[in-house]
TIKE-233964 format. One line per 3 residues: number of its first residue (from 0); their letters; for each residue x, y, z of C-alpha. Coordinates in Angstrom, 3 decimals. Each point is the difference from the previous one (the first is absolute). Layout:
// TIKE-233964
NUM	a	X Y Z  ...
//
This chain:
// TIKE-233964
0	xxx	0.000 0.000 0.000  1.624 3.043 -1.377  0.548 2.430 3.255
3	xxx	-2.625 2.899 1.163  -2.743 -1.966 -2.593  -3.348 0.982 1.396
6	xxx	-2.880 -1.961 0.530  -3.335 0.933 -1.689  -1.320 3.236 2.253
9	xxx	-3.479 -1.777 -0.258  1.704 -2.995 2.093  1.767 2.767 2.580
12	xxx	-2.350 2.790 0.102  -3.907 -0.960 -0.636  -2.359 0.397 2.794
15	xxx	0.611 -4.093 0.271  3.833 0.132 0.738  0.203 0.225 3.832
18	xxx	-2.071 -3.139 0.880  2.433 -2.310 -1.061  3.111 1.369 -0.969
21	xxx	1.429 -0.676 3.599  -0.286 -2.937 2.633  -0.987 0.367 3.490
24	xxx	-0.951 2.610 2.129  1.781 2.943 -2.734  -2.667 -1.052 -2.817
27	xxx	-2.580 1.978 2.718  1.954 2.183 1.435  -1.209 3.252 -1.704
30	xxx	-3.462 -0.704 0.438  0.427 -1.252 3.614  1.780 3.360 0.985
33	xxx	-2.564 2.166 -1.407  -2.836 -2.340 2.012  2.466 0.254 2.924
36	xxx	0.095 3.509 -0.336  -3.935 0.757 -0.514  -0.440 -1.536 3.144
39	xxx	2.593 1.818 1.898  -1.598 3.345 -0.573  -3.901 -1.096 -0.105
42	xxx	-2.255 0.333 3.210  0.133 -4.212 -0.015  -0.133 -1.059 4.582
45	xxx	2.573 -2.659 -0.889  2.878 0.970 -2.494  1.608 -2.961 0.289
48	xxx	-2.225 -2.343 -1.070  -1.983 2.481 -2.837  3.859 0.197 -1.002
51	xxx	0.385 -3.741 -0.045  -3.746 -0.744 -1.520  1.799 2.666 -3.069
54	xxx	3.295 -2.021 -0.328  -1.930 -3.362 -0.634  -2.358 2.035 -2.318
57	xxx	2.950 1.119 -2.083  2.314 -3.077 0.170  -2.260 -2.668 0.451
60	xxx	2.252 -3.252 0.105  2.969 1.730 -1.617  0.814 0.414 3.631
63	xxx	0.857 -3.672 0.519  -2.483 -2.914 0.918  0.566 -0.420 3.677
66	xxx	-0.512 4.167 0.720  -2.205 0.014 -2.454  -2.644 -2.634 1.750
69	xxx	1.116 1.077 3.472  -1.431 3.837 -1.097  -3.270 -1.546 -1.182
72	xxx	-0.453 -1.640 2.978  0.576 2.866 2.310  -2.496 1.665 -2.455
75	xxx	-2.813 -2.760 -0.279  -0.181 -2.400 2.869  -3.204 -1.204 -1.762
78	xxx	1.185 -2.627 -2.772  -2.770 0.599 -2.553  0.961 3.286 0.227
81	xxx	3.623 -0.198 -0.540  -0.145 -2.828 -2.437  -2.577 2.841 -2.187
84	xxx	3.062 2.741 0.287  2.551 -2.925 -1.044  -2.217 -0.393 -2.837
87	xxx	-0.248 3.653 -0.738  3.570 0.267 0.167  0.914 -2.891 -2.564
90	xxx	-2.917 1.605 -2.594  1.651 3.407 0.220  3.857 -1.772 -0.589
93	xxx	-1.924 -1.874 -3.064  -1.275 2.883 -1.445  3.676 1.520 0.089
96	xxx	1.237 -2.851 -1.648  -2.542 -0.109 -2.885  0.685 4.347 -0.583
99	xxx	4.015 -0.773 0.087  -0.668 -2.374 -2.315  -1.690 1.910 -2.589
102	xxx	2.393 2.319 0.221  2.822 -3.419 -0.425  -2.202 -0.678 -3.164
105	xxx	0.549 3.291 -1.698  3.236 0.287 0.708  0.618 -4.093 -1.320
108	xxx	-1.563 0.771 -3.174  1.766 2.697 -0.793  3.283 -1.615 0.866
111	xxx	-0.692 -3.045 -2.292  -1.037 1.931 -2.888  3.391 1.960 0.525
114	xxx	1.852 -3.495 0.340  -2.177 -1.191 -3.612  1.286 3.168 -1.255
117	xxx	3.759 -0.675 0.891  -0.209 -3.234 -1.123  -1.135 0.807 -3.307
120	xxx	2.567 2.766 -0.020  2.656 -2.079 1.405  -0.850 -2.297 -3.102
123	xxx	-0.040 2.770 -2.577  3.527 1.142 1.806  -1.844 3.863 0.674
126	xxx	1.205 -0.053 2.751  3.095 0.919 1.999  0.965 -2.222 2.801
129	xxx	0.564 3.018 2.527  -3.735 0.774 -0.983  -1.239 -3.646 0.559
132	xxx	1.764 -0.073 3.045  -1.681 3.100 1.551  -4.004 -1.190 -1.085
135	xxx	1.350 -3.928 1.410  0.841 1.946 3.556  -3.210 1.750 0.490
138	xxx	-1.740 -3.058 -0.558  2.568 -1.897 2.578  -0.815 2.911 1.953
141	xxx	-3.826 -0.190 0.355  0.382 -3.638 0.207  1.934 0.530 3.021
144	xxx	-2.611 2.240 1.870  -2.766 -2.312 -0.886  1.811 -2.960 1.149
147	xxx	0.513 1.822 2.916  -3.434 0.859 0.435  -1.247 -3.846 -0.571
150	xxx	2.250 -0.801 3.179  -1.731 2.835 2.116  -3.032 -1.497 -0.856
153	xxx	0.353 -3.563 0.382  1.267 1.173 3.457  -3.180 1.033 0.897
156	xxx	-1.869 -3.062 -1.123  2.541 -1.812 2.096  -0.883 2.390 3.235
159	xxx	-3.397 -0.303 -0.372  0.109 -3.585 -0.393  1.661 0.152 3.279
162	xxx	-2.679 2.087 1.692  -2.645 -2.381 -1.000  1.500 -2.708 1.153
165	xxx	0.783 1.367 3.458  -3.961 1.089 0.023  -0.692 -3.765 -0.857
168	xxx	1.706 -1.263 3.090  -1.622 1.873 2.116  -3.423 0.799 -1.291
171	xxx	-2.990 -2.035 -0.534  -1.011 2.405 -2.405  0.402 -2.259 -2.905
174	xxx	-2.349 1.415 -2.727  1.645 2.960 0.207  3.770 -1.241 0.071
177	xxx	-1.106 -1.345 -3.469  -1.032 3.203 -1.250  2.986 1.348 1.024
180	xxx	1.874 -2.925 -1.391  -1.906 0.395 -3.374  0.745 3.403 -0.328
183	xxx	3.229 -0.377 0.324  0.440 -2.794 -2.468  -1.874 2.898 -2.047
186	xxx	2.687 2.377 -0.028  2.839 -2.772 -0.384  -2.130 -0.571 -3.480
189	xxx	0.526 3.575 -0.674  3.771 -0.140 0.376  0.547 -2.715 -1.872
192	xxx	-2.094 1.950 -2.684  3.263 2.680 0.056  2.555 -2.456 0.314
195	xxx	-0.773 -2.032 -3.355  -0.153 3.369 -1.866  3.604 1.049 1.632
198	xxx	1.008 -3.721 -1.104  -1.067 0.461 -3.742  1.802 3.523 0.037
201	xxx	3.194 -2.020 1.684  -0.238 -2.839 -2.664  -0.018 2.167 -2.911
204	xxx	2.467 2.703 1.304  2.258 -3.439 0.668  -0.252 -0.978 -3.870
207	xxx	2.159 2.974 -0.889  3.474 0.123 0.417  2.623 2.299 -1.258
210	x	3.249 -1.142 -1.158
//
């Protein structure tokens, strides 16, 4: 990848960035602060926990399982009610997966016709190598940040597969631990949607080499 090669600004600077460009607690931490914040200077009896009700709000499981379920507890010691917020949280994480990946889409198609073109150019010998070379590392580029992305997400899957199945050992509430459970099979479904289109990109950026 040819150095200071920039990735797509649609991948680093759409509305749809932040959720999952980062791991962990920093993927929130923007939103958090400004919850945080709201609740330092409102009228709210209890800071504290108005400021910790905003940080799950914000970060939902990007905080880390074990927090993450020990803050909904605090917040819902009735289990239908928690296991309903769980389920709010992994809809609004879905939903932020299915906007980054119209935005992946748009950005993939546009690579691959650029890669079509190159080949074809490549073939006709229209173009130079130094040329090639710099369209090649913006695709390598965005392929980067989207892999990148794909591993923040399937972290999340992976936490809240590990909040439902500490609610399953100790809840009866089994209905709704398959909800939960369902939903969250949902939004694997809707990754995997993103990472075959960033595996078709990969393939047919692979087929080109330059000698």
């Amino acid at each position: 990848m040819l150095s200071g090669t920039q990735a797509d600004s649609r991948l680093t600077q759409g509305n749809d960035a932040q959720f999952f460009s980062k791991s962990g607690f920093t993927a929130c931490a923007g939103a958090a602060t400004a919850g945080v914040l709201a609740c330092m200077v409102s009228n709210s009896s209890n800071k504290l926990a108005c400021s910790v009700i905003a940080g799950v709000a914000a970060c939902g499981v990007a905080m880390g399982a074990n927090y993450y379920l020990d803050q909904r507890r605090s917040e819902y010691a009735n289990t239908t009610e928690r296991l309903a917020a769980m389920q709010a949280d992994v809809e609004k994480d879905t939903a932020h997966i299915v906007e980054r990946t119209a935005t992946a889409k748009q950005v993939i198609a546009d690579d691959k016709k650029q890669i079509a073109d190159l080949q074809k150019n490549l073939k006709d010998k229209t173009v130079e190598k130094k040329q090639a070379e710099k369209q090649l590392a913006r695709v390598d580029k965005n392929i980067e940040v989207l892999n990148k992305d794909l591993n923040n997400m399937k972290e999340k899957v992976n936490q809240y597969r590990d909040v439902a199945d500490a609610e399953r050992k100790d809840s009866k509430k089994g209905a709704e631990i398959k909800k939960l459970d369902r939903q969250i099979d949902q939004m694997n479904l809707k990754v995997a949607v993103l990472e075959k289109e960033v595996e078709d990109l990969y393939t047919m950026r692979s087929a080109i080499t330059l000698g």
